[in-house]
VOGU-3710 file (C-alpha; in Angstrom, 3 decimals, decimal comma):
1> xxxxxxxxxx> 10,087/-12,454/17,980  11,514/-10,183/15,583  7,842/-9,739/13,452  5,840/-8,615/16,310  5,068/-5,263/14,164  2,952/-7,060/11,832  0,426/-7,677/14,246  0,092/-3,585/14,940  -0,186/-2,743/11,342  -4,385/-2,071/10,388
11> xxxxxxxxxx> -6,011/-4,227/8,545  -2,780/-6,036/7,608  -3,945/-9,059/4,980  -2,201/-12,644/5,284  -1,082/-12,122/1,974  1,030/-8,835/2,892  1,939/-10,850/6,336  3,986/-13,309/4,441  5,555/-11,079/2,135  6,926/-9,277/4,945
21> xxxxxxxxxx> 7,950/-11,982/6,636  9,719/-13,373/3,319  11,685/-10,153/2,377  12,808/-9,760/6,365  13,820/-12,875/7,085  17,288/-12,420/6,816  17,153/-9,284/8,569  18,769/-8,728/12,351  16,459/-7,445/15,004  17,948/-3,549/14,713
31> xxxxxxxxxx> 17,445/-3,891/10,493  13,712/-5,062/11,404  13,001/-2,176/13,531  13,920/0,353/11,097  12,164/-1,721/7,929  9,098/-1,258/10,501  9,747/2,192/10,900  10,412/3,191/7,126  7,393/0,659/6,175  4,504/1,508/8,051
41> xxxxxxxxxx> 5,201/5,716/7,353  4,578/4,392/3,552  1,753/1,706/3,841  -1,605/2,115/2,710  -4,719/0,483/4,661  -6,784/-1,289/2,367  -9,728/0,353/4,269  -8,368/3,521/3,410  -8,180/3,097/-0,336  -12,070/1,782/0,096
51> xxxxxxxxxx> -12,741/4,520/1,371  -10,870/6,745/-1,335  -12,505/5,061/-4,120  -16,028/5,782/-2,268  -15,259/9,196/-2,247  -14,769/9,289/-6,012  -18,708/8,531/-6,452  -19,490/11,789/-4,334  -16,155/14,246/-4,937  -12,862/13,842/-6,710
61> xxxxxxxxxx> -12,691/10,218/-9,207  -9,024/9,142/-9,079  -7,894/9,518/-5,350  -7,103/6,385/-4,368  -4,684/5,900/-7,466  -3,172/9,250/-6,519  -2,888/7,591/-2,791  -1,449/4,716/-4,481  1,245/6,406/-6,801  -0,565/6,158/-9,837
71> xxxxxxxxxx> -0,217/9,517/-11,079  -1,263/8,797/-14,307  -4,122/7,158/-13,624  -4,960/9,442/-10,899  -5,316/12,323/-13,752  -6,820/9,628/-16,364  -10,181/9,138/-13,773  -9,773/12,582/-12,312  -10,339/14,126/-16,017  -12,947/11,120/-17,442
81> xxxxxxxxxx> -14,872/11,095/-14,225  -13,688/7,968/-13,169  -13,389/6,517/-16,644  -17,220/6,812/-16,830  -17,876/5,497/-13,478  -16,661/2,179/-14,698  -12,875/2,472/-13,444  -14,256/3,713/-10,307  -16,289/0,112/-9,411  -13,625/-1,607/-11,009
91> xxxxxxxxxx> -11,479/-0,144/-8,213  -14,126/-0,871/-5,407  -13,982/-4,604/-6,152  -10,363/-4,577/-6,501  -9,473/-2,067/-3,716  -7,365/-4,634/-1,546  -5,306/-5,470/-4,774  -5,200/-2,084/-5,230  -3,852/-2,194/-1,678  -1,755/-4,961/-1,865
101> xxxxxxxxxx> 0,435/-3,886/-4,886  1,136/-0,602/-3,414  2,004/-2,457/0,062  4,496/-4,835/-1,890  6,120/-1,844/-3,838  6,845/-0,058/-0,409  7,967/-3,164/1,572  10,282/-3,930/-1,100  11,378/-0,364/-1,369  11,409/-0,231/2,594
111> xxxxxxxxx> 13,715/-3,398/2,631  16,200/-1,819/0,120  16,743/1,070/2,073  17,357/-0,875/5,300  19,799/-2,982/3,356  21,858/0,349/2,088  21,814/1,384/5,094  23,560/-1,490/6,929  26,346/-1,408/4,155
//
């Protein structure tokens, strides 16, 4: 079973399961282990961005977009304190979107290197 790795990645969300399983379907079992090694060093836990955007009510506002990539943003909340507070609970509803997105950037990402690599 060439997807076994999905099952040791944390807090892994069906949604992220079956995108994995979609880009990597085509893949041989060698091309599988190195998308699992290249993916999981660039994940994000959804849990761990919850827990980044909890920090911005007590510390810095903006980590968990800096975790995510989102410079930009990352400055944006960092200088407006969250945009207000308001971008800040946006972000603690929408933290496994947050999540997600990220995850599906890096997978696809992951999957393109493994693919210029077997050429």
């Amino acid at each position: 079973m060439k997807h076994n790795f999905l099952f040791h990645l944390a807090n892994v969300t069906t949604e992220e399961m079956i995108f994995i399983q979609e880009i990597t379907k085509d893949l041989n079992e060698n091309q599988v282990r190195n998308f699992e090694l290249v993916y999981t060093g660039k994940r994000r836990d959804p849990q761990h961005v919850l827990l980044f955007t909890i920090l911005g009510f007590f510390g810095i506002a903006g980590i968990q977009r800096f975790v995510t990539n989102q410079m930009g943003m990352g400055i944006l909340y960092f200088l407006t304190a969250g945009l207000c507070f308001i971008g800040t609970i946006v972000d603690l509803i929408n933290y496994k979107s947050l999540a997600n997105e990220y995850n599906h950037k890096m997978a696809l990402e992951s999957r393109h290197f493994v693919g210029m690599a077997a050429m």
